[in-house]
Phi, psi and omega in degrees: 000121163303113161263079211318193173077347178250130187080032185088022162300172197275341174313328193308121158202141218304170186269289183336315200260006177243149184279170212273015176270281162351266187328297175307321160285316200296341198252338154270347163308292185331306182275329169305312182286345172261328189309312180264356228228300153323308194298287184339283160010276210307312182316296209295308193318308194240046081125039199310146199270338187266010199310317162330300183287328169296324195283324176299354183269338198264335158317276167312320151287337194280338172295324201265325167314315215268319188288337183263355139271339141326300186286353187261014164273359175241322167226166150332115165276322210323333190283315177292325179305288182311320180295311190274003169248353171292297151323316188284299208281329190269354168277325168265040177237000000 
């Protein structure tokens, strides 16, 4: 799985130059990506029957986590960070 942002994407920035709204989508990109990059595995390993439909989900957040870091190189995200993961937890319950 591709995330953006990583690996010389426009996301890329020095830590030193970033303010902790930054540092915090980069450190949840950073987890997301092993998190789903694991979840995925296990689905395809023990033959999961929705894996598609799980994968377009992890799609669509990891597009919308790549787009609100992009954006926490210019403002504070943290509210929107919390609302979408907020979003996120309460759709898989």
């Amino acid at each position: 799985m591709h995330f953006p942002g990583r690996g010389g994407g426009r996301v890329e920035q020095r830590e030193e130059q970033m303010d902790g709204s930054a540092l915090r989508a980069r450190a949840l990109s950073d987890y997301v990506r092993i998190h789903f990059a694991v979840e995925e595995s296990l689905m395809r390993i023990h033959g999961y029957p929705e894996f598609a439909k799980h994968l377009d989900e992890h799609r669509a957040f990891a597009f919308d986590l790549h787009r609100m870091q992009e954006k926490s190189l210019k403002a504070d995200v943290s509210e929107e960070m919390a609302a979408t993961l907020g979003k996120c937890c309460m759709s898989t319950s």
